[in-house]
Each structure stands twice: as structure tokens, then as C-alpha cells.
C-alpha positions in Angstrom: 0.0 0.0 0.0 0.8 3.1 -0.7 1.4 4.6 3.1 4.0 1.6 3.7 6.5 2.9 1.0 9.1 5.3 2.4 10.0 8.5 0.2 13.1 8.1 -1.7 16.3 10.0 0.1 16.6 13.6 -1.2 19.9 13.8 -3.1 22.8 15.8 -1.0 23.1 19.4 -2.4 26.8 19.9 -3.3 28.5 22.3 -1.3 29.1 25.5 -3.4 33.1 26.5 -3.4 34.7 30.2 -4.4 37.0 29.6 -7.6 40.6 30.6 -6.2 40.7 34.0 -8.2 37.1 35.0 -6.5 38.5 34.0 -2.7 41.8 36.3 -3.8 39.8 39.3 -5.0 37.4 39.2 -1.7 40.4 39.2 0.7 42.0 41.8 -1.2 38.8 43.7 -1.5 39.3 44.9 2.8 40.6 48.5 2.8 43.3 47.8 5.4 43.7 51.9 6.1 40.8 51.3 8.0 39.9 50.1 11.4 36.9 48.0 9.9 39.1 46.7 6.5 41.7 45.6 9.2 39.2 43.3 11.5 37.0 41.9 8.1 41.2 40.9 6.5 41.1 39.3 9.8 37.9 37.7 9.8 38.1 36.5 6.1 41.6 35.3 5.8 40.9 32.9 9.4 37.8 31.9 7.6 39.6 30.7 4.7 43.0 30.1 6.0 41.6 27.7 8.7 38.2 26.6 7.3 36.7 27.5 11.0 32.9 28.1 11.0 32.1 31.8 11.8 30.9 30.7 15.4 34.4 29.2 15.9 36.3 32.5 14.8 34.0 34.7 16.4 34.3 32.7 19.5 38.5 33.4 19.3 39.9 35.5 22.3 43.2 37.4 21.7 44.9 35.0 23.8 44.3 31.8 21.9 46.3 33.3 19.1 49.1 34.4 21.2 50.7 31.3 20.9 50.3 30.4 17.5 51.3 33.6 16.5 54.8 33.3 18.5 55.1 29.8 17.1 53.0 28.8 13.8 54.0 25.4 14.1 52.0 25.8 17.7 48.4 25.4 15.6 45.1 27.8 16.5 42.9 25.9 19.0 39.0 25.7 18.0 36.3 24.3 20.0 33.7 23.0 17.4 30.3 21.6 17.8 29.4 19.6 20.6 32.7 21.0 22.4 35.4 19.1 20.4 38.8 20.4 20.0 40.8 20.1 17.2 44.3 22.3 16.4 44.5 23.9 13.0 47.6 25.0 11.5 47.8 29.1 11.0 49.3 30.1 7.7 51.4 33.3 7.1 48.6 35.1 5.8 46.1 34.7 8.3 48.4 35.1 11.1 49.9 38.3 9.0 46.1 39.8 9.0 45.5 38.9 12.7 48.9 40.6 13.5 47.9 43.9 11.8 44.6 44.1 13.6 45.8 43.9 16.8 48.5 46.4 16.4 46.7 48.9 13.8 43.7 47.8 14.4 41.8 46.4 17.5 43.4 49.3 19.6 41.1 51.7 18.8 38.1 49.6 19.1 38.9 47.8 22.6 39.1 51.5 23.9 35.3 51.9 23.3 34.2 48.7 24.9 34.2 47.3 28.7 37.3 44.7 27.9 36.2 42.1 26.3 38.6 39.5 25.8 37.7 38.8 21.8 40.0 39.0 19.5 37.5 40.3 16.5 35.4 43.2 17.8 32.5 45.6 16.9 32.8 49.1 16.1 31.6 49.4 20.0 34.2 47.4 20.9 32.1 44.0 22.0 32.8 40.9 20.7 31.8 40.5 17.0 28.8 38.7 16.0 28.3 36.0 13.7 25.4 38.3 12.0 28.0 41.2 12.1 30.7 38.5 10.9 27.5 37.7 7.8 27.5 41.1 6.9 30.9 41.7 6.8 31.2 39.2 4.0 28.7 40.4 2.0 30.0 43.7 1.9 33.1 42.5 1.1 31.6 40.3 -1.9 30.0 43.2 -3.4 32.6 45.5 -3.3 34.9 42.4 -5.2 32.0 42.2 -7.7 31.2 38.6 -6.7 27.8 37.3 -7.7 28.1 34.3 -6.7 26.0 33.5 -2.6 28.3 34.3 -0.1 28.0 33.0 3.5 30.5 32.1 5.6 30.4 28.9 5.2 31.4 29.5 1.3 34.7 30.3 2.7 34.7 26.7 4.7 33.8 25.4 1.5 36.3 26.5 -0.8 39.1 25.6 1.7 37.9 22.3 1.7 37.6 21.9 -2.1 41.1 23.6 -3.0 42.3 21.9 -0.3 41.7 18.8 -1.8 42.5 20.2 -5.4 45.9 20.6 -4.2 46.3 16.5 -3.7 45.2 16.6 0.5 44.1 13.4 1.9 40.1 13.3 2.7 40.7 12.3 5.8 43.3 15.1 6.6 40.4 17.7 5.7 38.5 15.7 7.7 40.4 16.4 10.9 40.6 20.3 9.5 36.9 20.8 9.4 36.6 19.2 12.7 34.1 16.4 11.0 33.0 13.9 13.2 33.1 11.0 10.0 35.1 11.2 7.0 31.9 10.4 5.5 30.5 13.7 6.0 33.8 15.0 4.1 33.8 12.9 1.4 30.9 15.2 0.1 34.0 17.7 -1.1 35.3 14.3 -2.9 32.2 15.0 -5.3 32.8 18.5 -6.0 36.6 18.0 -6.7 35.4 14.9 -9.1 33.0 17.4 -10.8 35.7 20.1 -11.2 37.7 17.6 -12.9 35.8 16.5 -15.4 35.0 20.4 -16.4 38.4 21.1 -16.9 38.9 17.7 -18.6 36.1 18.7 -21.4 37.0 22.3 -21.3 41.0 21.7 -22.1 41.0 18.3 -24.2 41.0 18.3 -27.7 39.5 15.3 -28.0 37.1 15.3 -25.1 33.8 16.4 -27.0 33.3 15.3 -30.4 32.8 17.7 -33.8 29.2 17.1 -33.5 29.0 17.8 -29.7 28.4 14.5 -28.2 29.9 12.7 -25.4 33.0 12.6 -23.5 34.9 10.8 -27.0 37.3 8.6 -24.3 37.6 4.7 -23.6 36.4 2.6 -21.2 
């Protein structure tokens, strides 16, 4: 009967990632003259450079980078859902960024607020939301002329995926991204696959035919 069958399993939406040029042009697209271009380098590049959700780099306090900055090979301590830890390496342009802000930057900032401990503030000098961190981004995308949909999590995404372009084992990303089963990361496995096969019909000579059919390869 028809109650007793169970609908099929929607198919997984495929994360979306930033192509390599669009992640460049929204980092560079942070006036760094400016208190706010200084904290949203900041935000971005940890974003990116880590793969951290925003709630994990909001939830940052100056001291846990004071380590990793004195010491890269140290790693940047995040708590993650359900309170699991997992160190992340900090490269030299995140930490570079996160440098700047605190000397240029979060100075001026902290002075407004009731010291607070965060390493990414407000313009009031409270700890910066993960709305605030939202908005940040999209400001940032539209001044880089990205039309692509931005959200924090693209930035997650696209460190993943070009992680993984770059020849990274899955289950190294899988430790990055703090996921609890490589199964959950594999999903970036698909979207690396996919890219490969666009670049493969794109650059081959002989990957379409004359009259536009399939992929003209062997078994």
C-alpha cells in the first residue's frame, strides 16, 4: 500500500566553493587603512586560511592566538560543535592579518568597549557577532563584484575543495573541518570529481566530439 513505502532520500546538495581567483579578489577587496578593513582581512583570511565556521572565529579571544602567532607550528585551537577540540595550522597570511589588527587595528576599538577578551570586535568594541561576521562578507563580496551566494560557510567550502584540489588526503580535511566521520567530508570528494571533469572537457581536444556529443574517451 501506498502509506507503507518510504519516500526516496533527497539527493545531498553539493556544497558550493569560491573559484581561487574570487577567494583572492574578496580578501583583497578589505581597505586595510581602515579600522573595519583591518578586522573583516582578519575575519576573512581565518575563515579561509583555517576553514573554521564563523561561530568558531568569532568565539576566538586574543589569547588563543598568542601562541600560534609566537610559534606557527603551535596550531590555532578551536572548539567546534558539541565541544570538540581540534588544532589547526595558521598560515602566514592569516596570522599576517591577525597581526595587523591587533597592532593597527583592535586598539582603537577595545578603547570603546568594557574589555572584552575577543580578539574580532564591533565598532563598540564588544565581541563580534556571527550576523555582524555575515555582513561583513557580503560587503566584502559586493565591493569584489562577486555574484556568486556568499555565506560564511562558502569560505569553509572553498578551503575544503582547493584543499583537496591541491592533492590533500580526505581524511586530513577531515580532521581540518573538525568532522566527526570522514563520510561527512567525502561530500568535497564529489565536488573535486566534478571540477575535474569540467576542466577535462573544457581543455581536451578530444574530449567532446565535432558534432557535440559525449565525452569521445575509452572505457
Amino acid at each position: 500500500m501506498a502509506h507503507d513505502v518510504s519516500p526516496g532520500t533527497r539527493p545531498r546538495r553539493l556544497p558550493k566553493a569560491l573559484p581561487l581567483e574570487s577567494v583572492e579578489a574578496l580578501l583583497a577587496s578589505c581597505d586595510t587603512s581602515t579600522v573595519e578593513g583591518l578586522r573583516d582581512r582578519a575575519l576573512l583570511e581565518l575563515l579561509y586560511g583555517t576553514g573554521a565556521r564563523v561561530s568558531e572565529v568569532c568565539d576566538l579571544d586574543v589569547d588563543d592566538l598568542t601562541a600560534v602567532l609566537a610559534d606557527p607550528d603551535a596550531g590555532l585551537r578551536l572548539i567546534g560543535k558539541g565541544n570538540k577540540e581540534r588544532i589547526v595550522p595558521l598560515g602566514s597570511y592569516a596570522a599576517d592579518a591577525v597581526r595587523a589588527w591587533l597592532v593597527r587595528g583592535r586598539p582603537d576599538w577595545a578603547s570603546r568597549g568594557s574589555g572584552t577578551p575577543a580578539l574580532l570586535l564591533n565598532q563598540r568594541g564588544g565581541r563580534l557577532s556571527r550576523q555582524s561576521a555575515w555582513a561583513s562578507l557580503q560587503r566584502a563580496g559586493a565591493r569584489a563584484g562577486i555574484s556568486e551566494h556568499l555565506s560564511p560557510h562558502s569560505l569553509r567550502h572553498s578551503f575544503a575543495t582547493h584543499l583537496l584540489d591541491g592533492g590533500a588526503d580526505v581524511r586530513v580535511v577531515q580532521e581540518l573541518l573538525g568532522h566527526a566521520s570522514v563520510t561527512t567530508t567525502q561530500i568535497y570528494t564529489l565536488v573535486t570529481a566534478e571540477h575535474l571533469r569540467e576542466v577535462y572537457r573544457s581543455s581536451h581536444p578530444r574530449a567532446v566530439s565535432a558534432a557535440g556529443g559525449g565525452d569521445d574517451v575509452d572505457g
